[in-house]
PyMOL Python script that loads the backbone (N, CA, C, O; Angstrom):
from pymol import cmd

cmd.read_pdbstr("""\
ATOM      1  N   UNK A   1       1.379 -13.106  -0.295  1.00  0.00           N
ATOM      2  CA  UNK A   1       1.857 -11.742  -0.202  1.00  0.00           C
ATOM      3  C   UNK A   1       1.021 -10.842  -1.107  1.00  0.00           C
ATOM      4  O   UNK A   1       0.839 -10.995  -2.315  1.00  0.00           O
ATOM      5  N   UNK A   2       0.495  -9.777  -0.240  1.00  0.00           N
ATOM      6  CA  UNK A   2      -0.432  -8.727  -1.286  1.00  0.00           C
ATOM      7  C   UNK A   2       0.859  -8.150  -2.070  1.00  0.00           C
ATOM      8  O   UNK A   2       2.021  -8.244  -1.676  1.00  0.00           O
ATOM      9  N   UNK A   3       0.395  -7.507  -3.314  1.00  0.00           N
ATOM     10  CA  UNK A   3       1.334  -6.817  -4.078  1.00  0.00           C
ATOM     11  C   UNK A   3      -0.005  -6.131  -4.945  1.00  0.00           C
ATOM     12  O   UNK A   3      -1.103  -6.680  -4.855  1.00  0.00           O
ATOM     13  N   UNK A   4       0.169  -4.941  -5.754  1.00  0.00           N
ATOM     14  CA  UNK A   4      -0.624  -4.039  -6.604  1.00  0.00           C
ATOM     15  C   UNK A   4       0.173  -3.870  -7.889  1.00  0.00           C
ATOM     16  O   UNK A   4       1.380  -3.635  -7.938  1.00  0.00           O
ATOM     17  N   UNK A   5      -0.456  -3.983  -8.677  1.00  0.00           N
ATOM     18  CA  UNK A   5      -0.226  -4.097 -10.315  1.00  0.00           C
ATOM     19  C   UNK A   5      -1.065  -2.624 -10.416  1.00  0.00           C
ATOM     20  O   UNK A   5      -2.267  -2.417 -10.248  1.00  0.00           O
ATOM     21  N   UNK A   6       0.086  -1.634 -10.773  1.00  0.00           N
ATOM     22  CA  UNK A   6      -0.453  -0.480 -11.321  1.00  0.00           C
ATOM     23  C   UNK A   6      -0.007  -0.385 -13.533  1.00  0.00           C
ATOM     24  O   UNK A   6       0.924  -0.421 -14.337  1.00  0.00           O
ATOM     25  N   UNK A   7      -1.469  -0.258 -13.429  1.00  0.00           N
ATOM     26  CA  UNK A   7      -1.300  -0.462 -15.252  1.00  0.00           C
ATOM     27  C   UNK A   7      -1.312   1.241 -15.086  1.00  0.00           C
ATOM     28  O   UNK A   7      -1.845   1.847 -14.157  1.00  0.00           O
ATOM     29  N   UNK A   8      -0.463   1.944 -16.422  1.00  0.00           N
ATOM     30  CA  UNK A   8      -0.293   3.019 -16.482  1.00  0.00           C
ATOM     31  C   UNK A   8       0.144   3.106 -17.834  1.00  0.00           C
ATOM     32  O   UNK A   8       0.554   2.095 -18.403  1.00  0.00           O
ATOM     33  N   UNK A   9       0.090   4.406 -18.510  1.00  0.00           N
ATOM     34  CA  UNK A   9       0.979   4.549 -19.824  1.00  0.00           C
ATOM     35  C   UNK A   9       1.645   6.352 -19.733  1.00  0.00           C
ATOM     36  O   UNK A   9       1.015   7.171 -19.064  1.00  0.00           O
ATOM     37  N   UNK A  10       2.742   6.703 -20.368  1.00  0.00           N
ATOM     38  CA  UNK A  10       3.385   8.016 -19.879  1.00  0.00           C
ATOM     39  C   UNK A  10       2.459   8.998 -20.744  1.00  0.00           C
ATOM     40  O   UNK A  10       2.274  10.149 -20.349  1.00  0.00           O
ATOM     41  N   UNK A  11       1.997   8.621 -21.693  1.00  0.00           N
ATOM     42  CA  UNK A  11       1.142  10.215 -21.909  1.00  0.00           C
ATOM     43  C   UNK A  11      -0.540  10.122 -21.356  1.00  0.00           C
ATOM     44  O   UNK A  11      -1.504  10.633 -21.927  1.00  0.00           O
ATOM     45  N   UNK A  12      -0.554   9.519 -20.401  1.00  0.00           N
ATOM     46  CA  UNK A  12      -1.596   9.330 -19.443  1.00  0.00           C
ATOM     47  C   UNK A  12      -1.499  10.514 -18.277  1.00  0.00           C
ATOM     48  O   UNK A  12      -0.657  10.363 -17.392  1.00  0.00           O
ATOM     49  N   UNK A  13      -2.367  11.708 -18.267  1.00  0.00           N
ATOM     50  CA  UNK A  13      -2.672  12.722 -17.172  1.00  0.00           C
ATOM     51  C   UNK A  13      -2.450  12.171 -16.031  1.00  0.00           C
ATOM     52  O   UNK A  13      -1.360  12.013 -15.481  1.00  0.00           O
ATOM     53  N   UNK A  14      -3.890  11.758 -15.523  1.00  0.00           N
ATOM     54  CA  UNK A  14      -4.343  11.043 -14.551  1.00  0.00           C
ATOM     55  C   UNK A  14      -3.240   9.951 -13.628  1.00  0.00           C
ATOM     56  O   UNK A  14      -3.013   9.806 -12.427  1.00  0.00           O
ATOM     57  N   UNK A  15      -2.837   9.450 -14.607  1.00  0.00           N
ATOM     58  CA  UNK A  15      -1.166   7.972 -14.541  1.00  0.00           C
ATOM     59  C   UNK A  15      -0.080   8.618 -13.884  1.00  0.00           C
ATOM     60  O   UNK A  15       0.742   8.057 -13.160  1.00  0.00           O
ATOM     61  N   UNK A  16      -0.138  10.318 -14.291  1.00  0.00           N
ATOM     62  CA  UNK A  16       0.958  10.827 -14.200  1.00  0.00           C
ATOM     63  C   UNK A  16       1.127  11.667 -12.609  1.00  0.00           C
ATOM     64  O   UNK A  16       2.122  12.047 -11.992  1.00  0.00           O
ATOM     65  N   UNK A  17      -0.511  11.739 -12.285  1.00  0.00           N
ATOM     66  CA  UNK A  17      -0.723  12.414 -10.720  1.00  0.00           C
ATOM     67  C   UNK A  17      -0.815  11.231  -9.942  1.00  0.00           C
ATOM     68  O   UNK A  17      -0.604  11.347  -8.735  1.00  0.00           O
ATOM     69  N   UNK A  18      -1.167   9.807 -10.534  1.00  0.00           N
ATOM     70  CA  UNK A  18      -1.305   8.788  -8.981  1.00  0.00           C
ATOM     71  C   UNK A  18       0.298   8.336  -9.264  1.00  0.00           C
ATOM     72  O   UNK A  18       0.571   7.675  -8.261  1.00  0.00           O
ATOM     73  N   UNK A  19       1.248   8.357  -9.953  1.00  0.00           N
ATOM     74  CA  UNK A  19       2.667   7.921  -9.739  1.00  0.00           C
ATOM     75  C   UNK A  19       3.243   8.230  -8.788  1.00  0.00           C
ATOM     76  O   UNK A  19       4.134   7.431  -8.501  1.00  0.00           O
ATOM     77  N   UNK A  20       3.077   9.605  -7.703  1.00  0.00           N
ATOM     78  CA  UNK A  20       3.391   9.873  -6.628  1.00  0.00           C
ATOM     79  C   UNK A  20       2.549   9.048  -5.693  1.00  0.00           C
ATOM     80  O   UNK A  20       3.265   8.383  -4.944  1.00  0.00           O
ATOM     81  N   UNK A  21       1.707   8.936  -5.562  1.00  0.00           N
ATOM     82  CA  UNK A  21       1.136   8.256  -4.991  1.00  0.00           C
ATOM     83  C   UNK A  21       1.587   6.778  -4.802  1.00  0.00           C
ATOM     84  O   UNK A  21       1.951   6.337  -3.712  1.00  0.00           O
ATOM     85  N   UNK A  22       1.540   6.109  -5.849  1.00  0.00           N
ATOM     86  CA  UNK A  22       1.763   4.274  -5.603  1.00  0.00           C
ATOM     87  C   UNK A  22       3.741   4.759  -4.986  1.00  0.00           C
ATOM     88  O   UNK A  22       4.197   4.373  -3.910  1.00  0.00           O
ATOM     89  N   UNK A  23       4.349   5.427  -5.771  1.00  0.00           N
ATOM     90  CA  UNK A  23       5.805   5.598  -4.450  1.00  0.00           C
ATOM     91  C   UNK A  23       5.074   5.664  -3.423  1.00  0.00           C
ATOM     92  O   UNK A  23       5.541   4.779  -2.706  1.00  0.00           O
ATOM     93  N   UNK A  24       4.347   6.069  -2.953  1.00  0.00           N
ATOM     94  CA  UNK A  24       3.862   6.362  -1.362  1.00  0.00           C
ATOM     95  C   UNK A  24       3.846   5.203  -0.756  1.00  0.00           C
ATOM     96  O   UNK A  24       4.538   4.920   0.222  1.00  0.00           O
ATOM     97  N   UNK A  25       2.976   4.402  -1.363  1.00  0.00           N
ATOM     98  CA  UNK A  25       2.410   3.320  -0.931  1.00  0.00           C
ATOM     99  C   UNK A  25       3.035   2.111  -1.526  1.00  0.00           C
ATOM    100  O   UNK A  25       2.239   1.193  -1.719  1.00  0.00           O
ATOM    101  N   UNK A  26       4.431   1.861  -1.907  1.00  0.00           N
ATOM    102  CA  UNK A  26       5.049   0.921  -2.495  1.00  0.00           C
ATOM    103  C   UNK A  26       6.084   0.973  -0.853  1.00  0.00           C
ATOM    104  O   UNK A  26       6.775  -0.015  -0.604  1.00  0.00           O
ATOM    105  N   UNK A  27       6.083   1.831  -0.145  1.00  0.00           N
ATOM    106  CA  UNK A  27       7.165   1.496   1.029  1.00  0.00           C
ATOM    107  C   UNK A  27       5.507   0.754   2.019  1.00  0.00           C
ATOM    108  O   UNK A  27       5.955   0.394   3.108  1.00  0.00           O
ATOM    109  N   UNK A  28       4.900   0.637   2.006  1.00  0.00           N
ATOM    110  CA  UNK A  28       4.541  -0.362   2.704  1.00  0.00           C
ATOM    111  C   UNK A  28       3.791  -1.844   1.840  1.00  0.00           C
ATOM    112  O   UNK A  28       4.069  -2.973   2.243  1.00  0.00           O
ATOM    113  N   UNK A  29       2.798  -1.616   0.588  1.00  0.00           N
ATOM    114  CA  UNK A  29       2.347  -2.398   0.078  1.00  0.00           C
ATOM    115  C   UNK A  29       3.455  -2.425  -1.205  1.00  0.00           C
ATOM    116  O   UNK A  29       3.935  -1.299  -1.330  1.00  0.00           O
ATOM    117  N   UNK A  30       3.995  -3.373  -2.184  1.00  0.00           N
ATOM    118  CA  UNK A  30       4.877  -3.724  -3.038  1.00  0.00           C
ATOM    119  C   UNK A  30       4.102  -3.160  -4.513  1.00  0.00           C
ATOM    120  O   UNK A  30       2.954  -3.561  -4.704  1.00  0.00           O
ATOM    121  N   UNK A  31       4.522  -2.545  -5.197  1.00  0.00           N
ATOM    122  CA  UNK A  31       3.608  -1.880  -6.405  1.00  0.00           C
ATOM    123  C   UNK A  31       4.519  -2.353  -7.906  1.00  0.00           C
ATOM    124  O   UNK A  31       5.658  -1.974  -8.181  1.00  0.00           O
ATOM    125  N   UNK A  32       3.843  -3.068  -8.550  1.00  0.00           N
ATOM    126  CA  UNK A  32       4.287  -3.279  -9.963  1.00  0.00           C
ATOM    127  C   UNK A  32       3.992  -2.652 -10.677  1.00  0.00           C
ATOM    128  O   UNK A  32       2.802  -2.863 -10.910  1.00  0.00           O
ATOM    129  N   UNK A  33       4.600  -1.462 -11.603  1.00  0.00           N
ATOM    130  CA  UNK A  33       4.068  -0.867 -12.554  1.00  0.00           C
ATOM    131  C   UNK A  33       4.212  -1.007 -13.967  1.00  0.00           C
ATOM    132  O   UNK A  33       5.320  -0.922 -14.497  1.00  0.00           O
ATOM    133  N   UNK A  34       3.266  -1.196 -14.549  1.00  0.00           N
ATOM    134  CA  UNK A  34       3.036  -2.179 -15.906  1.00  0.00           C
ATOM    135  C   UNK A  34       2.693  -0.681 -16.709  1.00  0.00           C
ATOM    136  O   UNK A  34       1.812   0.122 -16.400  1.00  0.00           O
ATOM    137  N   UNK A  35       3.595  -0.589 -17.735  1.00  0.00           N
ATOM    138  CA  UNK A  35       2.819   0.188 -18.995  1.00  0.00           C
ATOM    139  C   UNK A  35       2.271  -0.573 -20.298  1.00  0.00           C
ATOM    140  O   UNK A  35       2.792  -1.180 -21.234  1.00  0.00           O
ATOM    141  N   UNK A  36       1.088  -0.274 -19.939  1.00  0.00           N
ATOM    142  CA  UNK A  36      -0.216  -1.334 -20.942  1.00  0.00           C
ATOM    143  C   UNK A  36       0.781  -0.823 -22.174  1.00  0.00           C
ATOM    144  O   UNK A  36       1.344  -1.891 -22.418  1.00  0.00           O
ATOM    145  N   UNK A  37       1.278   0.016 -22.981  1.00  0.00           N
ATOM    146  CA  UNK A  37       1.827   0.587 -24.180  1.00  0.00           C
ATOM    147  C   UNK A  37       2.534  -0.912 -24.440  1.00  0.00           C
ATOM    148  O   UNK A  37       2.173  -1.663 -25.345  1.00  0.00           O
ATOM    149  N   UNK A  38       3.648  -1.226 -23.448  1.00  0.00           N
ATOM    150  CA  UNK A  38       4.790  -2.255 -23.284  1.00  0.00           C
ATOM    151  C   UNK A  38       4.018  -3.706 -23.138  1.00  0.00           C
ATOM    152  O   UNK A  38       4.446  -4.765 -23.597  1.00  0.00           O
ATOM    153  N   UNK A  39       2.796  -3.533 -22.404  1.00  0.00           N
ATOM    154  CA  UNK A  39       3.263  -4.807 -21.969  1.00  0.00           C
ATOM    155  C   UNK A  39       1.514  -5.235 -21.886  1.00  0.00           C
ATOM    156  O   UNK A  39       0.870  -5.567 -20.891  1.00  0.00           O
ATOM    157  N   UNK A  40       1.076  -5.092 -23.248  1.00  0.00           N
ATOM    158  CA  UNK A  40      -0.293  -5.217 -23.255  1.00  0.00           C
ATOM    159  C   UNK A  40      -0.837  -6.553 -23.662  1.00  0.00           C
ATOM    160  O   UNK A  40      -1.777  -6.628 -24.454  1.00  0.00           O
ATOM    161  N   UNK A  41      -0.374  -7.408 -23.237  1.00  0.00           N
ATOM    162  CA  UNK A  41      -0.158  -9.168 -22.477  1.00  0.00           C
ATOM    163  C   UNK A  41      -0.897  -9.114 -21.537  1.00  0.00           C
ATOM    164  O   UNK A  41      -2.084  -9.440 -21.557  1.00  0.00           O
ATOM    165  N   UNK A  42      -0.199  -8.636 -20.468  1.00  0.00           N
ATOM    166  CA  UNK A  42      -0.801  -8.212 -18.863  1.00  0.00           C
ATOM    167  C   UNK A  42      -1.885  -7.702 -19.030  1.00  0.00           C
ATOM    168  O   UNK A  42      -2.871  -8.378 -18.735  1.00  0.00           O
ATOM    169  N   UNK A  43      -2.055  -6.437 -19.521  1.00  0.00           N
ATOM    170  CA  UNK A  43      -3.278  -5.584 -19.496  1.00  0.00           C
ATOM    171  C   UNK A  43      -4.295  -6.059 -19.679  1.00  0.00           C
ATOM    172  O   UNK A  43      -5.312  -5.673 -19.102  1.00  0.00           O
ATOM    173  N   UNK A  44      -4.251  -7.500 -20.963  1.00  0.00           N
ATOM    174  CA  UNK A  44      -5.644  -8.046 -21.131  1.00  0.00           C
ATOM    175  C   UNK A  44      -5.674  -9.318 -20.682  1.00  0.00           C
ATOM    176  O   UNK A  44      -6.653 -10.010 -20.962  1.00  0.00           O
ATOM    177  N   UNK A  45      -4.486  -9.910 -19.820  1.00  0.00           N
ATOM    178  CA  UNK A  45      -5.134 -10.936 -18.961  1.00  0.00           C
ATOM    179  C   UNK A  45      -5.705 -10.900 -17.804  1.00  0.00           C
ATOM    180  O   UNK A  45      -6.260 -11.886 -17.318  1.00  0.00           O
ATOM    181  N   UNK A  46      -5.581  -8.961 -16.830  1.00  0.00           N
ATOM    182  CA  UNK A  46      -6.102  -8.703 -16.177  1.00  0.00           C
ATOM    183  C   UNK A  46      -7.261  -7.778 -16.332  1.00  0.00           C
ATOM    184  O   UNK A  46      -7.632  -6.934 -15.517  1.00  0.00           O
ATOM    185  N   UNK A  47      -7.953  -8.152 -17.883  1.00  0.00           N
ATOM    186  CA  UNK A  47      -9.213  -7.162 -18.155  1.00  0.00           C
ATOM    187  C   UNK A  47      -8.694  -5.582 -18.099  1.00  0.00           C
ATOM    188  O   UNK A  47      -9.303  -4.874 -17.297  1.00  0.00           O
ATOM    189  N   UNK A  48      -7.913  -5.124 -18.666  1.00  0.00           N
ATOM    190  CA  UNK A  48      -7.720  -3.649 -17.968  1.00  0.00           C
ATOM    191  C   UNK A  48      -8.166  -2.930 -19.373  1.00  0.00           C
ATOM    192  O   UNK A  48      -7.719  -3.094 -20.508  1.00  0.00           O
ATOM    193  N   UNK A  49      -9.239  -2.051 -18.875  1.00  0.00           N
ATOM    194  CA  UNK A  49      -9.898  -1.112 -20.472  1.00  0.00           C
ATOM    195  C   UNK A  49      -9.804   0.435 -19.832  1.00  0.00           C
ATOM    196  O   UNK A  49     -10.184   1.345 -20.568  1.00  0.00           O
ATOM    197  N   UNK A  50      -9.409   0.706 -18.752  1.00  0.00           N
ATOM    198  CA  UNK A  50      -9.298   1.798 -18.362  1.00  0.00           C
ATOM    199  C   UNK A  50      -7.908   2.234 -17.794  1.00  0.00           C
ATOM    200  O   UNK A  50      -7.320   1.436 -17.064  1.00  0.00           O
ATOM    201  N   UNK A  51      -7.446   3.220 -18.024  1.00  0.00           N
ATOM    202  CA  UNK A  51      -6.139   3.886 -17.021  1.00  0.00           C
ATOM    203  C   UNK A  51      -5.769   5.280 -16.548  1.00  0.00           C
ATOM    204  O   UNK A  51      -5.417   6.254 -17.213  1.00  0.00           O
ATOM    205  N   UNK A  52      -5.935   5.140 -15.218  1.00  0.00           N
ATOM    206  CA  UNK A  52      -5.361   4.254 -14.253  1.00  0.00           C
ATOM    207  C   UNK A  52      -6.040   3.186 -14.264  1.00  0.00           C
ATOM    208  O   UNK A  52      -7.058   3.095 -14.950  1.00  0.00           O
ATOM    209  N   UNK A  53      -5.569   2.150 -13.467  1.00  0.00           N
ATOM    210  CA  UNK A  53      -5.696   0.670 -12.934  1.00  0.00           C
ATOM    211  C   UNK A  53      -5.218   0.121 -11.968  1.00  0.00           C
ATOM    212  O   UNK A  53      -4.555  -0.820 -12.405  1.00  0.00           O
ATOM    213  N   UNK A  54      -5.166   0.151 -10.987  1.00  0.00           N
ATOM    214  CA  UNK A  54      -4.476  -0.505  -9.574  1.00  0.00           C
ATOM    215  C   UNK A  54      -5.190  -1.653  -9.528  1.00  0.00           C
ATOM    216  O   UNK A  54      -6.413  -1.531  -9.461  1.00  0.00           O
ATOM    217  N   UNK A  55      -4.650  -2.907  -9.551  1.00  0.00           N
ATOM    218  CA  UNK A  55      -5.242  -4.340  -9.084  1.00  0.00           C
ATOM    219  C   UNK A  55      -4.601  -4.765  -7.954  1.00  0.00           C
ATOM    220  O   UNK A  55      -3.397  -4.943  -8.140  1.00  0.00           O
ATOM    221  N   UNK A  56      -5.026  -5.012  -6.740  1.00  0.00           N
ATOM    222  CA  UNK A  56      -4.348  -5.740  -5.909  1.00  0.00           C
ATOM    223  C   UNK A  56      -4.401  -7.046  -5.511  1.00  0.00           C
ATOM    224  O   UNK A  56      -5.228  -7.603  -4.790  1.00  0.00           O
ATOM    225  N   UNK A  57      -3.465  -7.458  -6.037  1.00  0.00           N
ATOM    226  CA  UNK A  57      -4.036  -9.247  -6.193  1.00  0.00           C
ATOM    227  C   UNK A  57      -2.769 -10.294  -4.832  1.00  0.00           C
ATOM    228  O   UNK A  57      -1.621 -10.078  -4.444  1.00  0.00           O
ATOM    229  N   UNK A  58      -3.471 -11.039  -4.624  1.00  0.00           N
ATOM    230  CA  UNK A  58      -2.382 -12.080  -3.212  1.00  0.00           C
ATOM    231  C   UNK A  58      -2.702 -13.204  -3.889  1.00  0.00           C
ATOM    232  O   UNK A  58      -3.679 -13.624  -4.509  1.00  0.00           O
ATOM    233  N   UNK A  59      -1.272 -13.696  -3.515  1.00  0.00           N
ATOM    234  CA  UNK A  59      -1.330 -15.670  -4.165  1.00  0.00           C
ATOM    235  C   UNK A  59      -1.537 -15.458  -5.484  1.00  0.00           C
ATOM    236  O   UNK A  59      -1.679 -16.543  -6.048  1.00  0.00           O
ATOM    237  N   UNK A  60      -1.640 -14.264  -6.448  1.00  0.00           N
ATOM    238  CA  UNK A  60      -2.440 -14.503  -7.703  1.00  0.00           C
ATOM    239  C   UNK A  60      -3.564 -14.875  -8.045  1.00  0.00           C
ATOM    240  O   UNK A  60      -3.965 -15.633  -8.928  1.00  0.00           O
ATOM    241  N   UNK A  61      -4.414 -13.828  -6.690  1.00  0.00           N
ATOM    242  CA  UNK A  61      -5.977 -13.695  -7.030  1.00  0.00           C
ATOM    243  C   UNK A  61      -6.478 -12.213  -6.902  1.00  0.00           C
ATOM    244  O   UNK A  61      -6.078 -11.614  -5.903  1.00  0.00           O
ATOM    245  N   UNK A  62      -7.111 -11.688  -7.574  1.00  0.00           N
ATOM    246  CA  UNK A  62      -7.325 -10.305  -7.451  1.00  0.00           C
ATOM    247  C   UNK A  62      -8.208  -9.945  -6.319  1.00  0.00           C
ATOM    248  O   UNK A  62      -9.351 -10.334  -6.078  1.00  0.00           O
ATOM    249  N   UNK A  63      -7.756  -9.457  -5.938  1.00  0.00           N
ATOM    250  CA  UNK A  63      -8.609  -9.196  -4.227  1.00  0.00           C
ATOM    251  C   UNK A  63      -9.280  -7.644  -4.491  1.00  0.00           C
ATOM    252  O   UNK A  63     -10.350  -7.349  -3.960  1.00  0.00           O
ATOM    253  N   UNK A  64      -8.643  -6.815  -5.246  1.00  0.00           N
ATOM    254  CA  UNK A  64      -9.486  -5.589  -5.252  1.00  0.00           C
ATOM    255  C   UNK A  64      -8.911  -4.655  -6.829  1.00  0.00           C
ATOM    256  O   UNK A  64      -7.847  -4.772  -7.436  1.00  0.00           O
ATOM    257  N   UNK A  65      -9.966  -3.857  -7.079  1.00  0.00           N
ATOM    258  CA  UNK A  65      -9.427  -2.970  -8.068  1.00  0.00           C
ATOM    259  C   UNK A  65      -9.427  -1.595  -8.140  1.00  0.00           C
ATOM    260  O   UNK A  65     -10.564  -1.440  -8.586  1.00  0.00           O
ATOM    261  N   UNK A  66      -9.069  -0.710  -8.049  1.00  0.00           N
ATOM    262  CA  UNK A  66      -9.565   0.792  -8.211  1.00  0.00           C
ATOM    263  C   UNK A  66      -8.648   1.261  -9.707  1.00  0.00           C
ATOM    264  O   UNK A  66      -7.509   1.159 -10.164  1.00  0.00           O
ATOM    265  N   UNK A  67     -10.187   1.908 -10.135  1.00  0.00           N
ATOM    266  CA  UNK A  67      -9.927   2.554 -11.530  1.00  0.00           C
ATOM    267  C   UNK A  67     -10.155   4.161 -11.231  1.00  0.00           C
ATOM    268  O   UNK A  67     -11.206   4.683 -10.858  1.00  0.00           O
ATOM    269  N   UNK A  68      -9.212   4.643 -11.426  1.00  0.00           N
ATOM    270  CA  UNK A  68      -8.946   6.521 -11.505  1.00  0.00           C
ATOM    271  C   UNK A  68      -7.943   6.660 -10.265  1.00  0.00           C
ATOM    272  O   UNK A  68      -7.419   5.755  -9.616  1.00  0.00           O
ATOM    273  N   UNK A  69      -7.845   7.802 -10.145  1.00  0.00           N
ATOM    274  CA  UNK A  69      -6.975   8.456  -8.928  1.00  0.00           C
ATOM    275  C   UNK A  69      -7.991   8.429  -8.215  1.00  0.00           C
ATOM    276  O   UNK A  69      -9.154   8.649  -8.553  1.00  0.00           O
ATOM    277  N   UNK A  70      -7.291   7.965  -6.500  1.00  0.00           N
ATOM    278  CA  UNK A  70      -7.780   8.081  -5.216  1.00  0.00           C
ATOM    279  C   UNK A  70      -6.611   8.593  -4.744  1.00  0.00           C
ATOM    280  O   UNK A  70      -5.586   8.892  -5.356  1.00  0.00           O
ATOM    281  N   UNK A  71      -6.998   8.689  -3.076  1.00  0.00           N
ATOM    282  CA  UNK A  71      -6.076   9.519  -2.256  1.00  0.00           C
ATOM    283  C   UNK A  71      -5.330   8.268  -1.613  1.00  0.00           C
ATOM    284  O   UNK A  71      -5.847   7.157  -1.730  1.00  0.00           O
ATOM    285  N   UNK A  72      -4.268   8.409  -1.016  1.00  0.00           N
ATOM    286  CA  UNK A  72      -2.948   7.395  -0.836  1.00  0.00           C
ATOM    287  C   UNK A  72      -3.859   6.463   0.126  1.00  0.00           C
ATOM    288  O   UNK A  72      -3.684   5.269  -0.120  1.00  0.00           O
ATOM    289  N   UNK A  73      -4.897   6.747   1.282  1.00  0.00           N
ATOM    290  CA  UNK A  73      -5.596   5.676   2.295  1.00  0.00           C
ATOM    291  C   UNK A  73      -6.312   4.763   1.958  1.00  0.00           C
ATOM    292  O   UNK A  73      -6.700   3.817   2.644  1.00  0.00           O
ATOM    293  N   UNK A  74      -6.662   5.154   0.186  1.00  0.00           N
ATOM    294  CA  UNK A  74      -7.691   4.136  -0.377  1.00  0.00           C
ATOM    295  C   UNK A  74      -6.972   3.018  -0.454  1.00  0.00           C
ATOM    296  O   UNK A  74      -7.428   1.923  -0.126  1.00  0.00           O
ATOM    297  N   UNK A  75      -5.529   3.241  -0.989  1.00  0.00           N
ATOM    298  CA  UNK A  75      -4.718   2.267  -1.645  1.00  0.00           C
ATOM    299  C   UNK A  75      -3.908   1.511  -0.240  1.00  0.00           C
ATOM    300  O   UNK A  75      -3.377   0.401  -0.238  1.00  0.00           O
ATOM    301  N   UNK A  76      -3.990   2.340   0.747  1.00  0.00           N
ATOM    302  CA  UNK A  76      -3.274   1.792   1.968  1.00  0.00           C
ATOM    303  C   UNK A  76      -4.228   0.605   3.239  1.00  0.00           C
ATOM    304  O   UNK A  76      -3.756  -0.219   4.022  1.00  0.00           O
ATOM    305  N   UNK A  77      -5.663   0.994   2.978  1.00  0.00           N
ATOM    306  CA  UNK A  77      -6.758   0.638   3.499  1.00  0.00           C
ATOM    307  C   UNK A  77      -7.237  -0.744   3.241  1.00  0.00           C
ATOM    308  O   UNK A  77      -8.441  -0.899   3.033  1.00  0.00           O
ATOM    309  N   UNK A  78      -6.198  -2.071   3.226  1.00  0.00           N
ATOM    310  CA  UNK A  78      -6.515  -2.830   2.156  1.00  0.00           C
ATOM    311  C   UNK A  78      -6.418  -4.016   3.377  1.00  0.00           C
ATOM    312  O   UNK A  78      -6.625  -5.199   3.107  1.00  0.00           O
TER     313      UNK A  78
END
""", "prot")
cmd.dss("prot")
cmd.show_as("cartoon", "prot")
cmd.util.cbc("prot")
cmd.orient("prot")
């Protein structure tokens, strides 16, 4: 099962314009949202030095990554 690990933190700009976005795309692809602040375990077992962070990983393999805001088809296009 694909699923997307969105790393994010709340005084993050950028975090704060794709959050509408992954709702978008959580009614068809499943979206975990991780705040690196909380839960910065995750963040560095999935390499994450930038945020935003969308990983989309299946079975628990990372199949793709996009770092910054894109538009909702990037994230749907998978």
């Amino acid at each position: 099962m694909k699923q997307y690990l969105y790393f994010s933190a709340p005084w993050c700009g950028p975090c704060r314009t794709l959050g509408p976005i992954m709702e978008q795309v959580n009614g068809t692809i499943p979206v975990q949202k991780i705040n690196v602040d909380e839960n910065s375990e995750m963040a560095q077992q999935y390499n994450v030095r930038n945020i935003p962070t969308v990983v989309l990983v299946e079975n628990g393999q990372e199949i793709k990554r996009i770092i910054g805001v894109r538009n909702t088809n990037e994230y749907l296009n998978v």
